[in-house]
ZADO-1210 file (C-alpha; in nm, 4 decimals, padded with zeros to 6 digits):
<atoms>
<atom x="-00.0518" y="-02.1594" z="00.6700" code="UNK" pos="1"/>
<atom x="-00.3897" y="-02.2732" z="00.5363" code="UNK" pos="2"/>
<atom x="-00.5072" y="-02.1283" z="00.2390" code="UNK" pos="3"/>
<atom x="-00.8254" y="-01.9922" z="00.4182" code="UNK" pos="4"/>
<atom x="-00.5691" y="-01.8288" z="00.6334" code="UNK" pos="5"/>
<atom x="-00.3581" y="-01.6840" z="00.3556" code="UNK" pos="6"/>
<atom x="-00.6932" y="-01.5428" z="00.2268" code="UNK" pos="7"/>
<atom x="-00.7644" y="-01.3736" z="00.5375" code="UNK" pos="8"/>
<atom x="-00.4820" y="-01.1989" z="00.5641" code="UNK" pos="9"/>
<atom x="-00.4664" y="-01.0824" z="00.2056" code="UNK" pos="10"/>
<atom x="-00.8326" y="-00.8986" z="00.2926" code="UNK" pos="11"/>
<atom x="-00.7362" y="-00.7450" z="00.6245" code="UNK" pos="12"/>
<atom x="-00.4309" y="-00.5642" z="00.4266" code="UNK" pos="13"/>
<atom x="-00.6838" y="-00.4950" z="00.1855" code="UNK" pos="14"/>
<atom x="-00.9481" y="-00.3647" z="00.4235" code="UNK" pos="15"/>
<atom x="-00.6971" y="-00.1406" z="00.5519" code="UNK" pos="16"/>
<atom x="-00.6171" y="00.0124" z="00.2019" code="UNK" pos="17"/>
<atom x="-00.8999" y="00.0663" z="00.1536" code="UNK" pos="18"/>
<atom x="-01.0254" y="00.2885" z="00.4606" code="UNK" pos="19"/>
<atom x="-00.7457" y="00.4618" z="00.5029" code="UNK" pos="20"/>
<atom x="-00.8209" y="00.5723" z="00.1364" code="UNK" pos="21"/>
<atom x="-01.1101" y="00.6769" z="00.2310" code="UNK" pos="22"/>
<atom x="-01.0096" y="00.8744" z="00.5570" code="UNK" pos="23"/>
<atom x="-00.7778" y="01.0537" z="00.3437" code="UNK" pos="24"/>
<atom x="-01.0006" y="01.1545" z="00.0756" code="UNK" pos="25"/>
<atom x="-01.3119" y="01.2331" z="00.3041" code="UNK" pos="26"/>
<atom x="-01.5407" y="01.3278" z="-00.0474" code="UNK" pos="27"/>
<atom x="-01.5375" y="00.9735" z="-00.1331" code="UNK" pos="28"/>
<atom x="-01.7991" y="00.7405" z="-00.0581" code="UNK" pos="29"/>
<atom x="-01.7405" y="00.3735" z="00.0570" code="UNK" pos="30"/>
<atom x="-01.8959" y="00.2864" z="-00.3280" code="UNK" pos="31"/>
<atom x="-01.5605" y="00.4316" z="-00.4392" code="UNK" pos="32"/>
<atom x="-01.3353" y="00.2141" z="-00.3590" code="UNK" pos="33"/>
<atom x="-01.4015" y="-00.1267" z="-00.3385" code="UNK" pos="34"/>
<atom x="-01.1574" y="-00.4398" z="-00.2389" code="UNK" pos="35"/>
<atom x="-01.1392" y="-00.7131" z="-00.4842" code="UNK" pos="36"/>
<atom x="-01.2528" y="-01.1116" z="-00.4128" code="UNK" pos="37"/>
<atom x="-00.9572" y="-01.3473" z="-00.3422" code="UNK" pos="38"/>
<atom x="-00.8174" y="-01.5072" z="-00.6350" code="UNK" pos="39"/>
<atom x="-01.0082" y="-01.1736" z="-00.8728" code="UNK" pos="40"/>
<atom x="-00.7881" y="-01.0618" z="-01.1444" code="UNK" pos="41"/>
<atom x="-00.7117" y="-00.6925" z="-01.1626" code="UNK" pos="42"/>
<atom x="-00.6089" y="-00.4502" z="-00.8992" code="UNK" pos="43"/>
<atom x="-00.6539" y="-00.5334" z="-00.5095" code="UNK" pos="44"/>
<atom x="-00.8394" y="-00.2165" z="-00.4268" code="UNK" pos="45"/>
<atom x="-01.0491" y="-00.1394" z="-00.6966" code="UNK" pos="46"/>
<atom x="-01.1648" y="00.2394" z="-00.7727" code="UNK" pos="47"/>
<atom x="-01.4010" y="00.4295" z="-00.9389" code="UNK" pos="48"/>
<atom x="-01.3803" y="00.6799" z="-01.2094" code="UNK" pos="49"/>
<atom x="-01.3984" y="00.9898" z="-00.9178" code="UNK" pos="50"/>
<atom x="-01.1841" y="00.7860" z="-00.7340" code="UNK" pos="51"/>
<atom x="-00.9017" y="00.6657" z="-00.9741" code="UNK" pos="52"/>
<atom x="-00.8534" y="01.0682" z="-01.0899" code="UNK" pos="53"/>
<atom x="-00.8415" y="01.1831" z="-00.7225" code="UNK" pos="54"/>
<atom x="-00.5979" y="00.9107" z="-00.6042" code="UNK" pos="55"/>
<atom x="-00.4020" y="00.8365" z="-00.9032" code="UNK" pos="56"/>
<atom x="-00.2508" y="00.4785" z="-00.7309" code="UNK" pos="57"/>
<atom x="-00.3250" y="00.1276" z="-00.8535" code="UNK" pos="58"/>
<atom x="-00.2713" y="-00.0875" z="-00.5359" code="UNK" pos="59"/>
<atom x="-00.1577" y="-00.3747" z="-00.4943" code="UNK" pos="60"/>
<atom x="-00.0953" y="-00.5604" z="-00.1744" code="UNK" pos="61"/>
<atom x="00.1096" y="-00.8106" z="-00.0329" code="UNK" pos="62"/>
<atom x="00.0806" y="-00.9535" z="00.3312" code="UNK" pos="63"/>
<atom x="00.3706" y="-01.1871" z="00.3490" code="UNK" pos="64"/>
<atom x="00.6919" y="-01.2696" z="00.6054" code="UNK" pos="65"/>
<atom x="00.9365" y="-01.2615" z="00.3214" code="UNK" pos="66"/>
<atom x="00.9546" y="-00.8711" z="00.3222" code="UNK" pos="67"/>
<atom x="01.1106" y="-00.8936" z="00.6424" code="UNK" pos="68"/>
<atom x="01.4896" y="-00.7401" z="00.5020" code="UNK" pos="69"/>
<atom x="01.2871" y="-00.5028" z="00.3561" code="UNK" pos="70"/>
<atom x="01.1248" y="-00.4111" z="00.6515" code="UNK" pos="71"/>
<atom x="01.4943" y="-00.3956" z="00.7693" code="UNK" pos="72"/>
<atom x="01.6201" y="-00.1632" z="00.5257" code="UNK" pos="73"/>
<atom x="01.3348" y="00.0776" z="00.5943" code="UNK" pos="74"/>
<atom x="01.4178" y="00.0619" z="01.0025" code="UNK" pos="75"/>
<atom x="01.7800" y="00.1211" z="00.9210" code="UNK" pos="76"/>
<atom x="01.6154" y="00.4510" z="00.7172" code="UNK" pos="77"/>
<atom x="01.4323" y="00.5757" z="01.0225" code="UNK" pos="78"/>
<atom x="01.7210" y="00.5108" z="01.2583" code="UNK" pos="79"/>
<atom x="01.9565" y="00.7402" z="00.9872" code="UNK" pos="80"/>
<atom x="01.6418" y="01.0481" z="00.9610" code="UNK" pos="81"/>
<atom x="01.5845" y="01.0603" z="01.3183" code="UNK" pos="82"/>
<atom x="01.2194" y="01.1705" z="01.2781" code="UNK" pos="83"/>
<atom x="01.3740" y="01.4719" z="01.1001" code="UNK" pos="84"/>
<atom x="01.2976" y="01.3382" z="00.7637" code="UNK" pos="85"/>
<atom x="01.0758" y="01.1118" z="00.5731" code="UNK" pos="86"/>
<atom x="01.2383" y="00.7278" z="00.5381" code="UNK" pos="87"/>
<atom x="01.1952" y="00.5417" z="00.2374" code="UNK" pos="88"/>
<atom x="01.3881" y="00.2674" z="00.0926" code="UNK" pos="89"/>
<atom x="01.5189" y="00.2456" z="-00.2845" code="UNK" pos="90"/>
<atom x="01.5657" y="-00.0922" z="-00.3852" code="UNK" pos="91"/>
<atom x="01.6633" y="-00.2221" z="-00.7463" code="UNK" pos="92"/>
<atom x="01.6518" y="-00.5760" z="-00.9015" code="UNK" pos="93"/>
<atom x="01.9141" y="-00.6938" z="-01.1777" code="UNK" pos="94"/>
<atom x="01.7317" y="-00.5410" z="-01.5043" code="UNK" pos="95"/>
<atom x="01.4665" y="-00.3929" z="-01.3196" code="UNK" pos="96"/>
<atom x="01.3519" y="00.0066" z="-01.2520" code="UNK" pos="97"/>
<atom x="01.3950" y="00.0752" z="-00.8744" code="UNK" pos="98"/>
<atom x="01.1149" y="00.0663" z="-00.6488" code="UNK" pos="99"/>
<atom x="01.0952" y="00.2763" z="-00.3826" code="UNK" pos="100"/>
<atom x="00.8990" y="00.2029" z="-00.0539" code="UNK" pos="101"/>
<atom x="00.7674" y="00.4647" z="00.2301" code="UNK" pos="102"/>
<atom x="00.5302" y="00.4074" z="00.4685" code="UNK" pos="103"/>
<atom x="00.1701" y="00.4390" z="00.4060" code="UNK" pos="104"/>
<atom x="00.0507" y="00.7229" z="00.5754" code="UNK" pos="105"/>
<atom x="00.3938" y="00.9311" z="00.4605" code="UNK" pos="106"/>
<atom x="00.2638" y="00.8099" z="00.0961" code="UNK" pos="107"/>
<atom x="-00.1020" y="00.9223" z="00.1275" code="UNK" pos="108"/>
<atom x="00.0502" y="01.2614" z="00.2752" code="UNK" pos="109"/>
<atom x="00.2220" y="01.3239" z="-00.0467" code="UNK" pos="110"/>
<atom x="-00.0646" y="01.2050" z="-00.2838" code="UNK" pos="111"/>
<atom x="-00.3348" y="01.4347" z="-00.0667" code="UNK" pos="112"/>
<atom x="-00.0828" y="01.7776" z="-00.1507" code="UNK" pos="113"/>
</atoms>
């Protein structure tokens, strides 16, 4: 993949971040929350003051092909709920804290309440 390709992609997940930050939290304005420049240092969606004490979340984001088993581990979560509960994965590295992943709209849900 070419690097102005790679680039691309990063944004659109980005982008998406982004508004569906600010569909969730209507009282923000687009000013708020911001999306940083390729190759920026510092977080991938970048918030204001208002913003950072209403979300609370430093994103970071990944648009990659190698999360594929993780995408497997979180369909083998829905397939175990069936619908009836929210599906998230835990996952742990040697010396690591475990992560836990859920999908996006199920983690705006909780960060809204």
């Amino acid at each position: 993949m070419k690097q102005k390709s790679r680039r691309a992609k990063s944004s659109l997940l980005q982008n998406y971040v982004r508004d569906k930050i600010l569909a969730n939290f209507p009282h923000l304005k687009p000013a708020d929350v911001a999306t940083a420049l390729n190759g920026q240092i510092g977080p991938d969606v970048i918030l204001s003051k208002v913003a950072r004490k209403l979300v609370g979340v430093n994103f970071e984001c990944k648009n990659q092909n190698q999360l594929k088993t993780i995408y497997d581990w979180y369909r083998q979560s829905q397939k175990h709920s069936k619908g009836k509960l929210m599906s998230a994965v835990v996952m742990k590295m040697n010396s690591r804290s475990p992560l836990v992943v859920i999908d996006l709209d199920d983690f705006f849900k909780l960060i809204k309440e």
